[in-house]
C-alpha positions, -999 to 999 in steps of 0.1 A, spaced: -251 379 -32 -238 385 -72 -222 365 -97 -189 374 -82 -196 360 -49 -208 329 -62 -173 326 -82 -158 336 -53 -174 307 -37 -168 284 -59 -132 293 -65 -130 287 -27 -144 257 -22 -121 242 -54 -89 254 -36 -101 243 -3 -111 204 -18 -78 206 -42 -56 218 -12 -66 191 17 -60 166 -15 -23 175 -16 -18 181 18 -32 145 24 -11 131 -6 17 144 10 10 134 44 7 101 35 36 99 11 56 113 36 44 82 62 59 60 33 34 38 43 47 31 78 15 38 95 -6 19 72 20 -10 84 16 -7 120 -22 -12 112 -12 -44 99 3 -57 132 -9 -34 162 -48 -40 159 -45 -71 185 -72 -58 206 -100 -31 197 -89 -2 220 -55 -4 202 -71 -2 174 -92 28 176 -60 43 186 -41 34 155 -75 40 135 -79 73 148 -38 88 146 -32 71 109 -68 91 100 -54 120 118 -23 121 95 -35 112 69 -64 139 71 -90 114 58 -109 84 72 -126 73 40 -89 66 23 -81 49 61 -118 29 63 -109 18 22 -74 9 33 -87 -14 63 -116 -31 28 -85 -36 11 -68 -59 40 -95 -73 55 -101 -84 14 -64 -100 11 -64 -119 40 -41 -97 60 -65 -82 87 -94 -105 105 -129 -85 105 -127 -82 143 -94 -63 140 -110 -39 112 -136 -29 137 -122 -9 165 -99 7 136 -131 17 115 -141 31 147 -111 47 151 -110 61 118 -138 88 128 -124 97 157 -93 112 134 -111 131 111 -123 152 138 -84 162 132 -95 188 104 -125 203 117 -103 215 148 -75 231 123 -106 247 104 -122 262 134 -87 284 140 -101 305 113 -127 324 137 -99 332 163 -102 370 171 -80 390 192 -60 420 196 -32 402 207 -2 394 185 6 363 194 -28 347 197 -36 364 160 -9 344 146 -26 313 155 -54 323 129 -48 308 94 -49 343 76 -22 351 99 5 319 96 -5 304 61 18 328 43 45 319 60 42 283 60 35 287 21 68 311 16 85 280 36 68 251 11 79 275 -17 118 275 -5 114 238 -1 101 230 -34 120 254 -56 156 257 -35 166 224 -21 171 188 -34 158 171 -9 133 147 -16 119 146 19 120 183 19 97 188 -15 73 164 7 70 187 32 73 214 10 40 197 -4 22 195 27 23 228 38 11 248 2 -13 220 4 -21 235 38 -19 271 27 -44 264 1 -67 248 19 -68 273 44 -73 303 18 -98 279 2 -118 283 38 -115 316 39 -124 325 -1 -155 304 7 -165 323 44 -164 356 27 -182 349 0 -213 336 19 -206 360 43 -235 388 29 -257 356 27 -267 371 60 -288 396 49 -310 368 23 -341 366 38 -345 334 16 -313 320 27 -317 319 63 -354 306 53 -335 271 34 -315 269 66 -344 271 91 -364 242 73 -326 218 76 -331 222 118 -361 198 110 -334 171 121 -346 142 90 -340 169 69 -308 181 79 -295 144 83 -306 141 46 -285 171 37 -253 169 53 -254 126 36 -259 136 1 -231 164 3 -206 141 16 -217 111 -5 -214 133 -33 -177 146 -23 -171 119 -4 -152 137 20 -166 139 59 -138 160 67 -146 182 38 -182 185 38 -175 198 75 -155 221 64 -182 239 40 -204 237 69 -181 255 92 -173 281 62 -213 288 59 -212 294 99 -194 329 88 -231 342 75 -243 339 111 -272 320 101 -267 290 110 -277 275 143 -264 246 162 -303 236 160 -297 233 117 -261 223 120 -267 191 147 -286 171 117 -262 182 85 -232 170 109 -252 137 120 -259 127 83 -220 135 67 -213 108 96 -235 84 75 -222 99 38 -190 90 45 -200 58 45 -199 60 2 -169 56 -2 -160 25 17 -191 6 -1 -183 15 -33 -140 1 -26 -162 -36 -13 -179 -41 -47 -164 -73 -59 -144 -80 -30 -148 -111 -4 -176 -117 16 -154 -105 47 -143 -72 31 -180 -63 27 -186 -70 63 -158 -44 69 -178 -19 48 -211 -27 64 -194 -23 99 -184 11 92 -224 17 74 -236 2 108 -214 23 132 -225 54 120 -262 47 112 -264 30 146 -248 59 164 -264 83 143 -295 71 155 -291 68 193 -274 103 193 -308 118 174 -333 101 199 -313 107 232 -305 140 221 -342 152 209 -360 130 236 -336 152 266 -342 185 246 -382 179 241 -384 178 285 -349 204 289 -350 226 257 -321 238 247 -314 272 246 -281 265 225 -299 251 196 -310 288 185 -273 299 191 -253 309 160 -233 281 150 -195 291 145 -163 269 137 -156 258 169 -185 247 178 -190 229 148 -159 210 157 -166 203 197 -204 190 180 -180 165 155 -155 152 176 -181 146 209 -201 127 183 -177 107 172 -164 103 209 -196 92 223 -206 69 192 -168 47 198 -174 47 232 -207 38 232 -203 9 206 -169 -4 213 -185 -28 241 -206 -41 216 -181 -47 185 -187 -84 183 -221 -76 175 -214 -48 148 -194 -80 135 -225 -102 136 -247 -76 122 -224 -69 92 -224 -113 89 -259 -114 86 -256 -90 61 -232 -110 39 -241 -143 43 -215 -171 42 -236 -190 14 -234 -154 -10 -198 -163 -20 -184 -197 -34 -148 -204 -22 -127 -211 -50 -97 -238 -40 -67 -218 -46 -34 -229 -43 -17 -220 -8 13 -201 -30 -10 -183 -47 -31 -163 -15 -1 -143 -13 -12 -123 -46 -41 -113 -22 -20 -83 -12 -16 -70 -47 -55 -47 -40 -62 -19 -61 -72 -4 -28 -38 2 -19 -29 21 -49 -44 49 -35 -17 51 -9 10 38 -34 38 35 -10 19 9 12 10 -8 -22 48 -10 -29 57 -26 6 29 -52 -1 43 -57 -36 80 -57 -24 71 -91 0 52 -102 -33 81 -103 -52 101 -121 -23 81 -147 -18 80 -150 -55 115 -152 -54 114 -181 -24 95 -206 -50 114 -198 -77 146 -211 -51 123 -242 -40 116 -248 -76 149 -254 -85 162 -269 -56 140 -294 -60 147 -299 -99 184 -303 -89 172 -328 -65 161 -351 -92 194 -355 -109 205 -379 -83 170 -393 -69 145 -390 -94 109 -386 -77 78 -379 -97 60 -366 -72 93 -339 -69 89 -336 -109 46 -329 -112 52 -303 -82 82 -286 -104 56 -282 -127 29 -267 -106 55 -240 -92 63 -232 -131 25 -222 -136 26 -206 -103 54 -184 -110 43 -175 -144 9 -166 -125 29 -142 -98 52 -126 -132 23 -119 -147 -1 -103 -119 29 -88 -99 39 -66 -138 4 -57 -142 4 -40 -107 41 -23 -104 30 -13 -141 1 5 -124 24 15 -94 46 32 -120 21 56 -127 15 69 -95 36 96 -79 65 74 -54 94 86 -38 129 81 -55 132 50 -25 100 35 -38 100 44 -73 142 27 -70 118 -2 -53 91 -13 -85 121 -7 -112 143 -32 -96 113 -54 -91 100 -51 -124 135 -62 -132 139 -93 -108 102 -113 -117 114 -117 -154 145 -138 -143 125 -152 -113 99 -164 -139 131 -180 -165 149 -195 -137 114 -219 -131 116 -224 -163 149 -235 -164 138 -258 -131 114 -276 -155 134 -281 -180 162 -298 -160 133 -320 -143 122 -331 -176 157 -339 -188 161 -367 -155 127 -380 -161 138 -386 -197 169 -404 -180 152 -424 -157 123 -438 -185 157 -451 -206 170 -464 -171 199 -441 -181 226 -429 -154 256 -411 -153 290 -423 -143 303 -417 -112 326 -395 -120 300 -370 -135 280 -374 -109 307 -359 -89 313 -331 -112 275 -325 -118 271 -324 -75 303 -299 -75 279 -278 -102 251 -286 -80 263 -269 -48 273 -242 -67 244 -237 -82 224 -237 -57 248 -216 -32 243 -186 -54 205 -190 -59 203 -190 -25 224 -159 -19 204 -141 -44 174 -146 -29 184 -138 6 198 -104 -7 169 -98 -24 150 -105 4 166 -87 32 174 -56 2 217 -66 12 241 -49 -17 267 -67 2 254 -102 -1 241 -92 -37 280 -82 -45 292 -116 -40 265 -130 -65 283 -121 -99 320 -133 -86 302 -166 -80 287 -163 -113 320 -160 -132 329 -190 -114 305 -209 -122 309 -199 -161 344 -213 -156 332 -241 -141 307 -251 -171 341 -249 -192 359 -275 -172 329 -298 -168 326 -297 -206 358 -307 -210 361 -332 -188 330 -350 -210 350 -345 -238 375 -367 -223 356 -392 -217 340 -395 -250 365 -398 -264 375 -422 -244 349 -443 -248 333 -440 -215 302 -422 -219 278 -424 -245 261 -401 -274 229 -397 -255 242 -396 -221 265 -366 -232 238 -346 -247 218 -354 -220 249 -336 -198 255 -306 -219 216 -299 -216 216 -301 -179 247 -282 -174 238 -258 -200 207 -248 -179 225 -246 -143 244 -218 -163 215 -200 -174 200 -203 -139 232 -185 -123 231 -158 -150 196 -152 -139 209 -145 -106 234 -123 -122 209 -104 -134 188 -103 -103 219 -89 -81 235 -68 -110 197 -51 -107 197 -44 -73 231 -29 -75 232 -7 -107 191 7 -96 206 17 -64 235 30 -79 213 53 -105 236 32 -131 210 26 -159 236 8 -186 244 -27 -175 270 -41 -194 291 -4 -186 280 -16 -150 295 -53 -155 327 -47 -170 335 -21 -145 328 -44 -121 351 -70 -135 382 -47 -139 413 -61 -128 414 -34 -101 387 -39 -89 401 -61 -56 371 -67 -39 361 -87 -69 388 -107 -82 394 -119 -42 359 -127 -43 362 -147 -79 393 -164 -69 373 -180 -39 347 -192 -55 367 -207 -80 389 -222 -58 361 -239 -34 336 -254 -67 372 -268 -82 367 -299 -99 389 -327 -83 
């Protein structure tokens, strides 16, 4: 073997590793996170778990990202330990997935048809199809795919670059010597951990293995302990993602260190115990691909079978691990636990990150509405109580705007789909005027508990004008937040014709004060007290102006706003004038 087969090699096994990269990527940006989803709600029991665990692994061609994921929720509240288990479980079940697309390399035949099946054979044209994809169409969906199968093509030249250039390793003496001494199964198991720890890839690491098979010096006796220890390198990855997480995301980690280990273990000592009375004649076979992917996947089989009875007690193991009394609960605010799902974890699958931020952001948005509904509720019965917990939601809210910009920021970065990428700009938008409109709810709360120290009221007829405001106020803070919520244009249309209402409204409330002072019938103080209130239910509707105008212009592709608005206002525009006129027409003052 020369320097140019060592190139070779390494050349290989850099396309192989950089090719299942993108075609995972694309796998799982084509999921759009929908998978990762149904983990979050169809782990009810642990058989339906290692089902999920074992097809979102499958697609997603790796269960290190899939065992991280499951840290990540287990760490924000949103998964219970027992749920992570049978999906951890699961998890290596699916990345037995790659080992059975590798082993198609070693498929020989005279026959056409069964020929194509080999990689060598359908790779080109699945890459000359990713190529057309990528170059020729528009399609966002279609680039994905496009993606996913150069991703594939690489990966599968990467295999066969690395096979033929170990291939005259065959006739190295010394080579099948460093082989022979790995059969010694502690050995071996030593091996195949510190390759995968290293790459921290299981599904990779087999690969490599199945790619040396092509010298014909390896044996299943040499290749039983390297696959038996990347079972228990996998492991890395997951306990690295748990540093500085909850004591329960830990546990997760440890259950999935446990699993294997424990399996591991009882495979080795059932296995070598039967073969020291049977000896097996198999062990001094030639390893090839195949086989190296029936070894993987009946591993993995047995091992979930085997341990599934018993998952409560990989659940008390993993407790006894990571003792209660190693982390000190914090008392956190109930509004605040939702921030839990903002976990870096999930940035390696960005488009569940942006699903979790998305319901962030709405929830956001719901406190923001309670704030002010409740600071509008102080206007005609002052409470305290109502006023201090105003003031919590304010530091809340400036909590969520700040830790909700930090991540989209970070989501920003990352490679989303138009959808998604549409998602985090017209978030990134909305918290800003989710964050003013509590302040605007303080402000008005501190304007009535001014009013009520100086025993100060209103009269009652601008009580009635401020409770016409009031309604209207609040109608359109509520419709913004509903189409926020459920992502409706249509509701968020109607938010801006409400808004010019309400502009017009402010006018007529003004100048109804007017009137009175200068009839004597309301007071300096009392009238600045007015204009300050009334001056903030304005700003809060043009928040929600801004919050609907946001949603409608993003999804529009219309980047310049007030281009956006005025077209909007036109006087042909029908739908909106109708719209204005009836908003105007039900907050009319009497």
């Amino acid at each position: 073997m020369d320097i140019f087969n060592v190139l070779s090699l390494l050349g290989g096994l850099a396309m192989f590793l950089y090719g299942m990269n993108v075609m995972g990527d694309g796998l799982a940006k084509t999921a759009g996170g929908k998978l990762e989803k149904i983990l979050e709600k169809l782990t009810s029991t642990p058989i339906k778990g290692v089902l999920l665990g074992a097809a979102v692994t499958g697609v997603i061609q790796s269960s290190s990202a899939t065992t991280v994921m499951v840290v990540g929720l287990v760490n924000s509240g949103i998964m219970k330990l027992r749920q992570a288990v049978g999906i951890i479980m699961g998890a290596n079940i699916g990345t037995t997935v790659t080992s059975w697309i590798l082993s198609l390399t070693g498929i020989q035949s005279d026959n056409i048809f069964i020929n194509m099946l080999k990689p060598s054979s359908f790779s080109p044209i699945l890459a000359v199809i990713g190529i057309i994809f990528l170059m020729f169409t528009k399609s966002e969906k279609k680039h994905d795919i496009g993606g996913i199968l150069l991703g594939f093509t690489v990966l599968m030249f990467g295999m066969e670059m690395m096979s033929g250039a170990v291939a005259p390793l065959k006739d190295v003496p010394e080579f099948t010597n460093i082989l022979t001494m790995f059969s010694n199964p502690f050995l071996g198991m030593l091996v195949g951990m510190l390759i995968t720890a290293i790459i921290q890839s299981s599904s990779a690491s087999v690969g490599i293995l199945q790619a040396l098979c092509a010298t014909g010096a390896v044996s299943f006796g040499t290749a039983i302990p390297i696959i038996m220890g990347q079972n228990i390198g996998t492991c890395v990855t997951a306990l690295i993602s748990c540093i500085g997480t909850k004591k329960n995301a830990k546990r997760a980690a440890f259950v999935h260190l446990y699993f294997n280990i424990i399996g591991t273990v009882v495979f080795m000592v059932v296995f070598y115990t039967v073969n020291s009375f049977v000896h097996f004649q198999f062990l001094n076979d030639s390893a090839n691909a195949a086989g190296i992917a029936v070894v993987h996947s009946v591993f993995n089989v047995a091992a979930t079978l085997l341990l599934l009875p018993f998952s409560g007690g990989l659940e008390k193991l993993a407790t006894l691990t990571v003792r209660d009394k190693d982390e000190v609960e914090k008392n956190t605010p109930a509004e605040l636990e939702m921030l839990k799902r903002l976990d870096a974890r999930f940035l390696e699958k960005p488009a569940f990150a942006v699903g979790h931020c998305i319901e962030v952001v709405k929830y956001m948005a719901q406190l923001s509405k309670n704030s002010v509904d409740m600071a509008l509720s102080l206007v005609d019965n002052y409470d305290e109580a109502v006023r201090d917990k105003v003031e919590d939601l304010e530091g809340i809210i400036d909590t969520y705007e700040d830790e909700v910009g930090s991540y989209m920021v970070k989501l920003s970065s990352k490679e989303l789909s138009h959808e998604d990428s549409q998602k985090v700009s017209i978030g990134l938008h909305v918290i800003g005027d989710l964050e003013r409109m509590s302040d605007h709810a303080i402000t008005i709360a501190d304007i009535c508990r001014k009013m009520n120290e100086a025993g100060a009221s209103f009269s009652e007829k601008a009580r009635s004008e401020l409770g016409v405001y009031k309604d209207a106020v609040q109608n359109i803070v509520s419709m913004t937040v509903e189409a926020y919520d459920k992502e409706d244009l249509q509701e968020a249309s109607h938010v801006e014709p409400l808004e010019e209402a309400i502009n017009e409204l402010n006018s007529a409330v003004k100048k109804q004060h007017i009137k009175r002072l200068q009839k004597g019938k309301c007071t300096i103080e009392l009238g600045i007290s007015l204009e300050n209130l009334i001056n903030n239910y304005e700003r809060v509707a043009d928040h929600c102006s801004n919050v609907a105008v946001a949603m409608l212009q993003l999804k529009s592709d219309n980047f310049d706003t007030h281009e956006y608005l005025d077209n909007m206002k036109k006087d042909s525009n029908i739908d909106f004038q109708s719209m204005y006129t009836y908003y105007r027409e039900m907050y009319k003052l009497k």
